[in-house]
C-alpha positions in Angstrom: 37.3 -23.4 2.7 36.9 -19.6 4.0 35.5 -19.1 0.4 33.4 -21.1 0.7 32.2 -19.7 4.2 32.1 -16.2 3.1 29.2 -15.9 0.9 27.4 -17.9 3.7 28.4 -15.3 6.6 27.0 -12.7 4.2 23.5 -14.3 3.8 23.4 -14.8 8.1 25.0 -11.6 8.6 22.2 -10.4 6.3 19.5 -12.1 7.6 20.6 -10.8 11.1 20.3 -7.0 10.2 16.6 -8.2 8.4 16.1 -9.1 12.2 16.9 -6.4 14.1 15.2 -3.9 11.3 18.4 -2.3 9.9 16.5 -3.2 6.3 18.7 -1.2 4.5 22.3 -2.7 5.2 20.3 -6.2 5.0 19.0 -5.8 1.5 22.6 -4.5 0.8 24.6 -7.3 1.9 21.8 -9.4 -0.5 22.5 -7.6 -3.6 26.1 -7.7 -2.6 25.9 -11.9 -2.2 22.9 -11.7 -5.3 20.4 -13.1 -3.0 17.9 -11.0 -4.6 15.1 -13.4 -3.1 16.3 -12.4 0.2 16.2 -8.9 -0.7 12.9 -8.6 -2.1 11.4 -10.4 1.0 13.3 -7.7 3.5 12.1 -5.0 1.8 8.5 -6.3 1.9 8.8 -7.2 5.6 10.3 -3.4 6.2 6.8 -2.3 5.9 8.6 0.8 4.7 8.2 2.6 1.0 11.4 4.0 0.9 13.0 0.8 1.2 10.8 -1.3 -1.3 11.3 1.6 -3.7 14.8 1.7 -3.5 15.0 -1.9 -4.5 12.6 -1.2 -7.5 15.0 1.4 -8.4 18.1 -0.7 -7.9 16.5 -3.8 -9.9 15.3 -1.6 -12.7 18.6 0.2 -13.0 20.5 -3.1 -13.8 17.6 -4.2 -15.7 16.1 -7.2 -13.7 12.6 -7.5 -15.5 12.3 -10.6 -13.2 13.2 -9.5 -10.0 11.0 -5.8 -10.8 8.3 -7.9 -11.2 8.7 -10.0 -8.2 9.4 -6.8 -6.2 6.1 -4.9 -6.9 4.3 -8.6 -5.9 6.2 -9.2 -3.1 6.1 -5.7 -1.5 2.2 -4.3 -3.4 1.4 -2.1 -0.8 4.0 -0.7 0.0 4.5 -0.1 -3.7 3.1 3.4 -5.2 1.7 3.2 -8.4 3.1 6.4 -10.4 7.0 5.2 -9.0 6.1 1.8 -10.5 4.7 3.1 -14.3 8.0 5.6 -13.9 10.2 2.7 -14.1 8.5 0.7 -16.2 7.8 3.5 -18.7 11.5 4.0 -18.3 12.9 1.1 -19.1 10.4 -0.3 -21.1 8.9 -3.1 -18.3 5.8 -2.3 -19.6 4.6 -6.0 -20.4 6.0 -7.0 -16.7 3.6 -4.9 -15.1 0.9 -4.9 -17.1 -0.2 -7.8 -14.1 0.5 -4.7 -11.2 -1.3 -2.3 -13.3 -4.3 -4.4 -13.2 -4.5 -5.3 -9.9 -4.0 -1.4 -9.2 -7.1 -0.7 -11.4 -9.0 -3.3 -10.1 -8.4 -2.0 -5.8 -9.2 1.8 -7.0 -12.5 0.5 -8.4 -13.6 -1.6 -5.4 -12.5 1.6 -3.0 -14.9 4.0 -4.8 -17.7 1.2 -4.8 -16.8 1.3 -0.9 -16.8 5.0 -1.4 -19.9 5.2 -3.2 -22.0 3.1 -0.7 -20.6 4.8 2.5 -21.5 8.0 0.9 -25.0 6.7 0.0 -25.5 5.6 3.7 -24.4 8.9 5.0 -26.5 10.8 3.1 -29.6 8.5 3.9 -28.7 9.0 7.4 -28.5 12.2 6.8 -31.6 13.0 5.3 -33.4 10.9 7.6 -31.8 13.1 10.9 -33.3 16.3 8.6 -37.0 14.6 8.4 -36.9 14.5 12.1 -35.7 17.6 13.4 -37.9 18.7 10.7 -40.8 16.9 12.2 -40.3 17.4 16.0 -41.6 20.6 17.9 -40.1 23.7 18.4 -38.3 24.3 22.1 -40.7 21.4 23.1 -44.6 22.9 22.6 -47.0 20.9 21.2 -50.3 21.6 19.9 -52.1 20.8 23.3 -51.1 24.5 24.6 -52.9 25.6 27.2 -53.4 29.2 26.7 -55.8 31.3 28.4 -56.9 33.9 26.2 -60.4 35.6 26.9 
C-alpha cells in the first residue's frame, strides 16, 4: 500500500512546488516519478528560459525525441531558436523539429513585414513633418511685412 502511495505523493508534492513557483524542484520530482507531461507543462508555465531549456537539455540528453518535441511546443516562447537547432543538430532531432523550425521562420517573416510597415509610416510621417517646417515662416514673418522704407 505505501508503494502504492508514494509515486502519488510525488506527483502532489510536485504539483505543489509548480504552485508556489519553486519550478525547478517541481519539474525534478516529475522526471524523478517520469511524469514528463507534468514537467513539460511546469516549465512552460515558469515563464522562465532557463527552466524550459534545462528540460530540452534533460529530454535531449536521454534521447526523448517525443517529449523534445513536445517541449519546444509546449513552452515556444520561451524557447530560443539557436539552443533548439543545437540539440537537435546534436542529436540528430532534426526531423522533430523541422515543425519548430518552421513556425520560427514563419514569426521572423511576419515581424519584419511589421517592421517594414512601421518603418514605412515613420518615414512618411517623417517626411511629411519636413514639408511643413519646410513650408512654414521663418520666426513667424510673413510676406505682409510692414516696412517703412523711404
Amino acid at each position: 500500500m505505501l508503494t502504492l502511495l508514494l509515486p502519488l505523493s510525488l506527483a502532489v508534492a510536485a504539483h505543489l512546488y509548480a504552485k508556489n513557483s519553486k519550478w525547478d524542484r517541481s519539474i525534478q520530482l516529475s522526471k524523478e516519478d517520469k511524469l514528463y507531461k507534468d514537467a513539460i507543462a511546469t516549465a512552460a508555465s515558469s515563464g522562465s528560459v532557463d527552466v524550459a531549456e534545462e528540460l530540452l537539455t534533460y529530454f535531449a540528453d536521454v534521447g526523448s525525441r517525443e517529449c523534445f518535441l513536445a517541449t519546444t511546443y509546449a513552452a515556444f516562447d520561451l524557447m530560443r531558436p539557436d539552443t533548439v537547432e543545437e540539440f537537435s543538430w546534436r542529436k540528430a532531432f532534426q526531423d522533430v523539429v523541422m515543425p519548430y523550425r518552421l513556425q520560427v521562420s514563419r514569426l521572423q517573416s511576419e515581424k519584419v513585414v511589421a517592421l517594414e510597415k512601421r518603418l514605412e509610416s515613420l518615414t512618411t510621417k517623417a517626411s511629411e513633418e519636413e514639408k511643413e517646417e519646410n513650408s512654414a515662416p521663418i520666426l513667424g514673418l510673413t510676406n505682409n511685412l510692414a516696412i517703412g522704407w523711404s
